[in-house]
Backbone as numpy.savetxt, mean C-alpha at the origin, in Angstrom:
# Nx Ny Nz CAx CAy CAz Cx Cy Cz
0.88 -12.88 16.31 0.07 -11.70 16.31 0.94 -10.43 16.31
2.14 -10.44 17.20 3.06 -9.42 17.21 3.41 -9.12 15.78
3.78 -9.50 14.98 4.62 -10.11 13.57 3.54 -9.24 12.72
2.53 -10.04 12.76 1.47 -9.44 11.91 1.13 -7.94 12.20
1.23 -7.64 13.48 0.83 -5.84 13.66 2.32 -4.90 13.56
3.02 -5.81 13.31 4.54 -4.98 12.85 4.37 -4.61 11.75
3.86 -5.84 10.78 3.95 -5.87 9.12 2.30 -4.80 8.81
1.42 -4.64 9.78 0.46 -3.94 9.31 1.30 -2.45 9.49
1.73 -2.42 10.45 2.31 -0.66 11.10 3.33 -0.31 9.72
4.35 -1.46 9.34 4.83 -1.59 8.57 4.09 -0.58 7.39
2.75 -1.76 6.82 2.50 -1.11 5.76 2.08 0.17 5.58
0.83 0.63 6.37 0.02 1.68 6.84 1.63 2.85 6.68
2.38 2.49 7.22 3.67 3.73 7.60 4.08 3.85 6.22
4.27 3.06 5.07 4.70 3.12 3.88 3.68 3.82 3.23
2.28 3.53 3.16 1.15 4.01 2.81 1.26 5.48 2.58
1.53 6.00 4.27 1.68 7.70 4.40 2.23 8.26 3.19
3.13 7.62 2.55 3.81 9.06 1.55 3.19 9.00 0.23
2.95 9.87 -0.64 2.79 10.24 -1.57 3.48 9.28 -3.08
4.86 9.62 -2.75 5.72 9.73 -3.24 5.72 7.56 -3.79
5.72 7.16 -2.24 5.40 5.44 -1.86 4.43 5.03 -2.80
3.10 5.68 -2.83 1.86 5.42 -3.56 1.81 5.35 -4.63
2.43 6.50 -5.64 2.87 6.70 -6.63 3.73 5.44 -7.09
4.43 5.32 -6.48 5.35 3.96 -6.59 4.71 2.59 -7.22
4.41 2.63 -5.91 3.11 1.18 -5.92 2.13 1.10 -7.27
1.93 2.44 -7.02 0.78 2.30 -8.49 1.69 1.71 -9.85
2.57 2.40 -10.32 3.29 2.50 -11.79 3.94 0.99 -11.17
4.09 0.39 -10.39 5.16 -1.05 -10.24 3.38 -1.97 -10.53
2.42 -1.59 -10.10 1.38 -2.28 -10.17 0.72 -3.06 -11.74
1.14 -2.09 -12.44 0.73 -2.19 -13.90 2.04 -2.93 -14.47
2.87 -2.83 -13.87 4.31 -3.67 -14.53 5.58 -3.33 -14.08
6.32 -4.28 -13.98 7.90 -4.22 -13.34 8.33 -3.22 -13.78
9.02 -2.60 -13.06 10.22 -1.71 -13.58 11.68 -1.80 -13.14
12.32 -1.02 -13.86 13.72 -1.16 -13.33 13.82 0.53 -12.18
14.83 0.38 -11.27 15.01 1.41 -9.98 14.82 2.50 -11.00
15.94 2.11 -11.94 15.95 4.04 -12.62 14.86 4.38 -13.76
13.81 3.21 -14.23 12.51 3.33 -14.15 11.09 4.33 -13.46
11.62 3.76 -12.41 11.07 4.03 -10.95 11.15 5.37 -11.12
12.53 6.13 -10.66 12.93 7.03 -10.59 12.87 8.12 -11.30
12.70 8.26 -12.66 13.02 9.23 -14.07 11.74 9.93 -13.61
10.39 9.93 -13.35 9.62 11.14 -13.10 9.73 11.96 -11.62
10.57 11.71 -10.87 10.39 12.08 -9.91 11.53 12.85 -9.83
11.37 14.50 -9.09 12.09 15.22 -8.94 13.15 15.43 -7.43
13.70 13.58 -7.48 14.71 13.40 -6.34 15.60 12.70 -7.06
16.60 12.88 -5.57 17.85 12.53 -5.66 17.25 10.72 -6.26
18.41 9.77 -6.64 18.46 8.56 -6.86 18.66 7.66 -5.12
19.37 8.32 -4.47 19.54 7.51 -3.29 17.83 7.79 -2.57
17.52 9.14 -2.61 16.29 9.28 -2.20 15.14 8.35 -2.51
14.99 8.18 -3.90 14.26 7.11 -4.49 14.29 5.66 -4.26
16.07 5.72 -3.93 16.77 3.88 -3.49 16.17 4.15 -1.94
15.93 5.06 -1.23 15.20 5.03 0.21 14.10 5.14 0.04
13.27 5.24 -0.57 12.02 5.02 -0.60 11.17 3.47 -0.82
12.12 2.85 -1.69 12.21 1.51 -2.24 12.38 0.60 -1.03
13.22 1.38 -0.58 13.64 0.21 0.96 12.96 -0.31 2.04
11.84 1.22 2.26 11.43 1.40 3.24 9.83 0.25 2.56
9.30 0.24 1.04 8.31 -0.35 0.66 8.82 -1.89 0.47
10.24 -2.65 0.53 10.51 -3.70 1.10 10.71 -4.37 1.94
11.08 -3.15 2.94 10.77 -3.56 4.44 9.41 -3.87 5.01
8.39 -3.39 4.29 7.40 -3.46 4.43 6.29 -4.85 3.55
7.40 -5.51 2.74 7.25 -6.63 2.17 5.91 -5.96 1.03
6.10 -4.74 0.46 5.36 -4.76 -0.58 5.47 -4.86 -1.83
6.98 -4.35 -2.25 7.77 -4.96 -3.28 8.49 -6.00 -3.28
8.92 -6.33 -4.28 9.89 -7.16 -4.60 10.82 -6.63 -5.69
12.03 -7.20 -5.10 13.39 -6.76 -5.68 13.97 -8.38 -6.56
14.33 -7.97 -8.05 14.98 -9.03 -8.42 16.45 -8.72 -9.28
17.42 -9.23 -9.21 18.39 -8.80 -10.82 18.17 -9.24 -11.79
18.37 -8.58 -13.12 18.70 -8.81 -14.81 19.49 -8.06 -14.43
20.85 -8.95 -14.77 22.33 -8.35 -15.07 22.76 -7.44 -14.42
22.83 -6.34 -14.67 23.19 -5.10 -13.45 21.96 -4.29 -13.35
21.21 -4.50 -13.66 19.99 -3.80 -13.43 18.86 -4.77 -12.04
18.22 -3.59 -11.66 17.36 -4.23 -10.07 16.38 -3.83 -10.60
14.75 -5.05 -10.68 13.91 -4.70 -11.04 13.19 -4.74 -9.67
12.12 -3.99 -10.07 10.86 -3.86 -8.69 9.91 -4.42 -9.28
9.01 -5.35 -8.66 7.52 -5.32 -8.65 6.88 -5.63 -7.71
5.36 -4.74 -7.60 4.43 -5.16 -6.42 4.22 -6.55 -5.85
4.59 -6.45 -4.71 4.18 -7.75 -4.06 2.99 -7.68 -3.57
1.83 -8.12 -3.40 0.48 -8.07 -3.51 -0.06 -8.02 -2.41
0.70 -9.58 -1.21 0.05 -10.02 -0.08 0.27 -8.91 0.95
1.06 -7.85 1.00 0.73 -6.61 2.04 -0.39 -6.04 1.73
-0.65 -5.62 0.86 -1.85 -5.09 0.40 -3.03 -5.98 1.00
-2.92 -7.08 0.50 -4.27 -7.87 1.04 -4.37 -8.30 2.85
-2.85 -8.24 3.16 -3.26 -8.21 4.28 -3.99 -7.18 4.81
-3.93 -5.74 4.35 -4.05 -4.36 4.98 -5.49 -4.49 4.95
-6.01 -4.77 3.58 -7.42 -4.95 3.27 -8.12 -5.76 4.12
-7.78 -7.17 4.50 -8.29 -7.73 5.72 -8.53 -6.86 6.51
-7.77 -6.13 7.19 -7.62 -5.75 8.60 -9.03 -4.48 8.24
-8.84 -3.71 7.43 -9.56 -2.97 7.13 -11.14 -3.63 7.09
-11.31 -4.45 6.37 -12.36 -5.16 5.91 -13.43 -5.14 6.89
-12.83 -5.25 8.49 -13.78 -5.11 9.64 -14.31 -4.31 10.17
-13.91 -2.77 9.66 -14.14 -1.56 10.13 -15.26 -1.56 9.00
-14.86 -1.40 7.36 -15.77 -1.54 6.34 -17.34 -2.41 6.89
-17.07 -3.40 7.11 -18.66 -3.88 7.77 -19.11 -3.47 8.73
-18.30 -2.91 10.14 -18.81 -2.33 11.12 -19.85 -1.23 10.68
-19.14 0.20 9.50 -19.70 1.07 9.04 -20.78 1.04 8.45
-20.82 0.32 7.79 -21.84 -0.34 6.90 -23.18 -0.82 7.25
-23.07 -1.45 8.58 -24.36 -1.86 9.53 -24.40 -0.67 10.41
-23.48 0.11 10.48 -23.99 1.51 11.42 -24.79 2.25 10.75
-24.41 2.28 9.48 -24.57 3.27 8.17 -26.37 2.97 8.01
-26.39 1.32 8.06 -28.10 0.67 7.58 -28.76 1.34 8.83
-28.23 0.96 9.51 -28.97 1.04 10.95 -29.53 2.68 10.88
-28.54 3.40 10.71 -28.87 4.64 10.34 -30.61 5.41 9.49
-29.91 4.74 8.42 -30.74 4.86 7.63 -32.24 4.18 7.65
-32.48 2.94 8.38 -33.49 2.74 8.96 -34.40 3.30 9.58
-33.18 3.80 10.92 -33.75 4.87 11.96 -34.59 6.13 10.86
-33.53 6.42 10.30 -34.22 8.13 9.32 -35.56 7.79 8.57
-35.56 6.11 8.36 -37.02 6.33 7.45 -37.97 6.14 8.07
-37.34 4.74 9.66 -38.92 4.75 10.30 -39.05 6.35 10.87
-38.59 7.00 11.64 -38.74 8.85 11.82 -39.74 9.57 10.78
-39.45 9.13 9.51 -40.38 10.22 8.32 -41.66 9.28 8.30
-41.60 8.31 8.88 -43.47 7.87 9.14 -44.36 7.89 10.02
């Protein structure tokens, strides 16, 4: 259980940036290579190689070699874990939300 709320804090903390998201998205549609990654974004290369790090520490990418080149692509199961965890708040809301809306229509009769 510890493990698992590391790797959620993990993800959620990667989540926060902008910059991370962006990431995730363009690796989502297809591998890239780091300096891939990198060419739209107006940072340094080590900045970008720290950004990368922090979304493998977080087990959301994956890192592989071709030759001297490091490719990235999304690793999926953080994501789905996050979505689990989420998933329970989503139904909580949802029956608050009905319940709600119940209340408002029996009221207008």
């Amino acid at each position: 259980m510890v493990e698992y709320t590391l790797s959620l804090d993990s993800v959620f903390s990667s989540l926060a940036d902008p910059t991370r998201r962006d990431i995730l998205k363009r690796i989502s549609k297809q591998e890239l290579s780091v300096g891939e990654i990198a060419r739209p974004y107006d940072l340094t290369f080590a900045a970008v190689s720290k950004h990368l790090k922090v979304l493998e520490k977080a087990r959301m990418i994956i890192k592989r070699r071709r030759g001297k080149e490091q490719l990235v692509t999304l690793a999926p199961q953080a994501l789905a874990d996050a979505d689990k965890y989420l998933e329970v708040y989503r139904r909580l809301w949802e029956e608050r939300f009905d319940s709600l809306e119940n209340y408002l229509k029996e009221s207008e009769e």
